[in-house]
C-alpha positions as CSV (number, residue, x, y, z in Angstrom):
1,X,25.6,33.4,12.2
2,X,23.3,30.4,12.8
3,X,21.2,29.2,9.9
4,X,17.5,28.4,10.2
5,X,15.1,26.6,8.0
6,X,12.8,28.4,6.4
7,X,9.6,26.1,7.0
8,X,8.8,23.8,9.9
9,X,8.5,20.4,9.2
10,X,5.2,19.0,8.6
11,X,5.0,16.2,10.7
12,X,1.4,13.5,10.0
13,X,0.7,15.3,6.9
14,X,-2.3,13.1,5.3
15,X,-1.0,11.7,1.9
16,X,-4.1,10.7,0.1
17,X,-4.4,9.4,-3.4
18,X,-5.0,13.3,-4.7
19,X,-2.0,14.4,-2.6
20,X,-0.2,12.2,-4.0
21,X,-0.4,13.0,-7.5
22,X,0.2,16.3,-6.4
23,X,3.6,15.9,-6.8
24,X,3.4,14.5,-10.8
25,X,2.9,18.6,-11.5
26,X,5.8,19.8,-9.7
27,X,7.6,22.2,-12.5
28,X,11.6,21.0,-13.0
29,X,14.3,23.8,-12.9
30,X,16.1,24.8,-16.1
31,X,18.3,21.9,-17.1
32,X,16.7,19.1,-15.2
33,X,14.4,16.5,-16.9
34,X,11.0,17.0,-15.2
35,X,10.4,13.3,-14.6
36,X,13.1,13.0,-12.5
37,X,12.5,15.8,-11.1
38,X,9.0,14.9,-9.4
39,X,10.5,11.4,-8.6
40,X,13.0,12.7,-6.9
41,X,10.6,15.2,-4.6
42,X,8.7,12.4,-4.0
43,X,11.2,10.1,-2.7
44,X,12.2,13.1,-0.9
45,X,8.8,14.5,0.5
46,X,7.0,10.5,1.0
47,X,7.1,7.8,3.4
48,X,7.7,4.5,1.6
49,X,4.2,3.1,1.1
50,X,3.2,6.8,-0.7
51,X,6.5,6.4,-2.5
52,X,5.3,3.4,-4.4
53,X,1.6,4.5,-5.0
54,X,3.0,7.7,-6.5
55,X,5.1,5.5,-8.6
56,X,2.5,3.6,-9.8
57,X,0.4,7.1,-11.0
58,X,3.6,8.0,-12.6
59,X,3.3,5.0,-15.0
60,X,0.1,5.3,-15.5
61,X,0.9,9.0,-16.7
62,X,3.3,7.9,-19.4
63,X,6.3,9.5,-17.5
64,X,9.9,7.6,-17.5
65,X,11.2,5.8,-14.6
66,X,14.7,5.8,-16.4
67,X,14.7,10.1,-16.4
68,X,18.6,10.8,-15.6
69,X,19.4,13.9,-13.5
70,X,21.8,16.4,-15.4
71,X,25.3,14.4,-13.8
72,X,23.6,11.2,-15.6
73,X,22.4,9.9,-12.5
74,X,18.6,8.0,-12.3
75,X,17.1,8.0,-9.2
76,X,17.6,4.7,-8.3
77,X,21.3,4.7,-8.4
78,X,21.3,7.6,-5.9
79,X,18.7,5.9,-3.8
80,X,20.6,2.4,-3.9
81,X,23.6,4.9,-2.2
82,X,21.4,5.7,1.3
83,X,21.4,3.8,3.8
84,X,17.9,3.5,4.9
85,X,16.3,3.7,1.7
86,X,15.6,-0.2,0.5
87,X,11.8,-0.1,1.0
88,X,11.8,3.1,-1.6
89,X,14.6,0.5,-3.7
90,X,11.7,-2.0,-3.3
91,X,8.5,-0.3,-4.5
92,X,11.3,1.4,-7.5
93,X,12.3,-2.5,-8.7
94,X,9.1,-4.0,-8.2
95,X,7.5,-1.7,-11.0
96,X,10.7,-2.0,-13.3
């Protein structure tokens, strides 16, 4: 049985500065700290440029750039394990 998505990726979706903070209300499953939570869609969901301007609307909000996920983990020692990710790194340590 072959498996298929079950969305199409958007491909030149407009991030805008309200698009963006979008992602500051995404609600965190049971057991997972919400702030990183919506740090960790948006590393997942942005490009590296909206990346850092959603980080810096995340400070702004209050929210904690140190939020663990439940196996301890913050998001910048997963990001520091992928390959391609130093620009994300980057915009992360330059706001720390």
């Amino acid at each position: 049985m072959a498996l298929r998505k079950d969305k199409q990726k958007v491909l030149g979706e407009v991030f805008d500065d309200e698009r963006i903070r979008t992602f500051l209300d995404f609600k965190a499953p049971e057991g997972v700290d919400p702030d990183f939570h919506v740090m960790e869609k948006a590393y997942r969901g942005m490009k590296a440029e909206n990346f850092s301007t959603f980080l810096e609307f995340f400070i702004e909000t209050g929210r904690n750039l140190q939020a663990t996920n439940p196996q301890g983990q913050t998001l910048l020692d997963i990001m520091s394990k992928h390959q391609h990710s130093s620009d994300y790194v980057n915009a992360f340590k330059a706001l720390t």
